[in-house]
N, C-alpha and C positions, 0 to 999 in steps of 0.2 A: 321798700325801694321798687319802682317801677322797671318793669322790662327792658323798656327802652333808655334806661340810666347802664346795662350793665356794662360793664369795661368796655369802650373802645366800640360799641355800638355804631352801625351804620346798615342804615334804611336804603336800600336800591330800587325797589318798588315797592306798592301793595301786598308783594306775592313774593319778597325776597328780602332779608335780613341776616346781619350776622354781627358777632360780637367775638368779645376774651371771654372768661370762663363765669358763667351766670353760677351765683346763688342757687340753695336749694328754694329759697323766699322769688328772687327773681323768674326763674326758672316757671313757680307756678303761677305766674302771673300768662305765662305764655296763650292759655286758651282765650282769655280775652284780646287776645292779639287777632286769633284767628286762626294761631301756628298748625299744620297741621301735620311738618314732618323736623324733627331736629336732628342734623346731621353734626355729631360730633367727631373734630378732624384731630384731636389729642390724646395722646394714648391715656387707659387708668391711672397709669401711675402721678400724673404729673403733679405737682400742687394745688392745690386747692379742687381738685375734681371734686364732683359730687361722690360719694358713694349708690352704689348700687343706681345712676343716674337714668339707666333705661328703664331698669322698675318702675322708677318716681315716672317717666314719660309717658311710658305706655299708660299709667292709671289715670291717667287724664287722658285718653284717649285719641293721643297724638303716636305717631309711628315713629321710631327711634332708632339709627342708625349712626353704628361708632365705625369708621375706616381711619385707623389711628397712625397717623405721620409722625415719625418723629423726625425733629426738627434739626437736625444735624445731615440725616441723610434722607430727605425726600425723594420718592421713587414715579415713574412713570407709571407704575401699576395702582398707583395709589390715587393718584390722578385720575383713570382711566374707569375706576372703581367710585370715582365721586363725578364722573360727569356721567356716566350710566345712571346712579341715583339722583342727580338732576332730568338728564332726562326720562327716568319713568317718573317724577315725582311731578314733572316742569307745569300739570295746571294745579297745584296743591302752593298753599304756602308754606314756604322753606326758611328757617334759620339755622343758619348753618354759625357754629362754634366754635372754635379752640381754647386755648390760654391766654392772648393778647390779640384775637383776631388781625394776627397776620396768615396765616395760613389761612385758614377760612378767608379771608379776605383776597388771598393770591390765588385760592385755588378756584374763587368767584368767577375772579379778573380772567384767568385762562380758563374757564370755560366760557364764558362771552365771549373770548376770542376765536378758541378754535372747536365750539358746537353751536355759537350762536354768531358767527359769522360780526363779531364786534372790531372795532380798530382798535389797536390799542392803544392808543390817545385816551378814548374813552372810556374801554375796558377800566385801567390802571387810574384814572381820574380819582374814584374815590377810593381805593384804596391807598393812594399818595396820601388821602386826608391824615392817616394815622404812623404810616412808616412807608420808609423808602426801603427797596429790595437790593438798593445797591452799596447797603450799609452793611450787609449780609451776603457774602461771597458766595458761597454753598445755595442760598435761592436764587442769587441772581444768574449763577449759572444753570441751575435748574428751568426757570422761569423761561429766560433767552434759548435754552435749549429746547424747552415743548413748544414754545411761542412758534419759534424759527424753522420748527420741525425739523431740526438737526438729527444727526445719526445718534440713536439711543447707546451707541457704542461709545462713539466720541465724547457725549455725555457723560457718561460710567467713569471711564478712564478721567476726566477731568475731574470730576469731585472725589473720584478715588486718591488719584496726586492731591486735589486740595486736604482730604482729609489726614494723609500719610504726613503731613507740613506740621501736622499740630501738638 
């Protein structure tokens, strides 16, 4: 299976790619890509991970970095932590990962916005291709919150009360 089949796969440039959770088959396909850094945004545990996935990276000579979200409670620091590795990585090419490339895919979208100065019409354009954020309470407040530069307090306290609901 090729690279560009894996889940939920979406091409932003030359220089920038992301998907759900690749094969350890898909995965070595990456050097033909070009890949030159893969940033995965799911923690180990979750389904389908590769095992031992930064090993398998690094021996193909590609640099490997895991800043693991989990997807109930998304943090500013996790954010702040993947647009640093965007930007020391930003002339390398990037695929960046999760489990259904929505994260990867959101946390794309907010960096376009608020490190590369994008609107978010266009930001948010392709990743609408595969899911909306507003089907997802807990991102959509997170999302609208880093977007809006709102108070990282106010933040807190809301997906704290959403999380307390459940």
């Amino acid at each position: 299976m090729m690279f560009d089949q894996i889940y939920n796969f979406l091409r932003y440039s030359e220089s920038l790619s992301s998907s759900g959770m690749p094969t350890a088959e898909q995965l070595s396909e990456a050097p033909k890509h070009g890949v030159q850094v893969v940033i995965n945004l799911a923690p180990h545990d979750v389904p389908n991970a590769i095992p031992n996935e930064g090993q398998l990276v690094n021996s193909m000579g590609i640099e490997y970095i895991n800043i693991p979200i989990n997807w109930g409670t998304p943090t500013k620091d996790g954010l702040d932590k993947f647009m640093d590795a965007m930007e020391e990585h930003k002339d390398k090419v990037i695929h960046v990962h999760c489990e259904a490339n929505f994260r990867a895919s959101a946390f794309i979208a907010m960096y376009r916005i608020l490190g590369l100065g994008w609107t978010e019409d266009n930001a948010f354009e392709i990743m609408h291709k595969i899911w909306d954020e507003d089907a997802f309470p807990v991102w959509k407040l997170f999302i609208d919150g880093m977007v809006n530069q709102g108070s990282e307090k106010f933040l807190n306290i809301m997906l704290g009360l959403y999380n307390k609901r459940e």
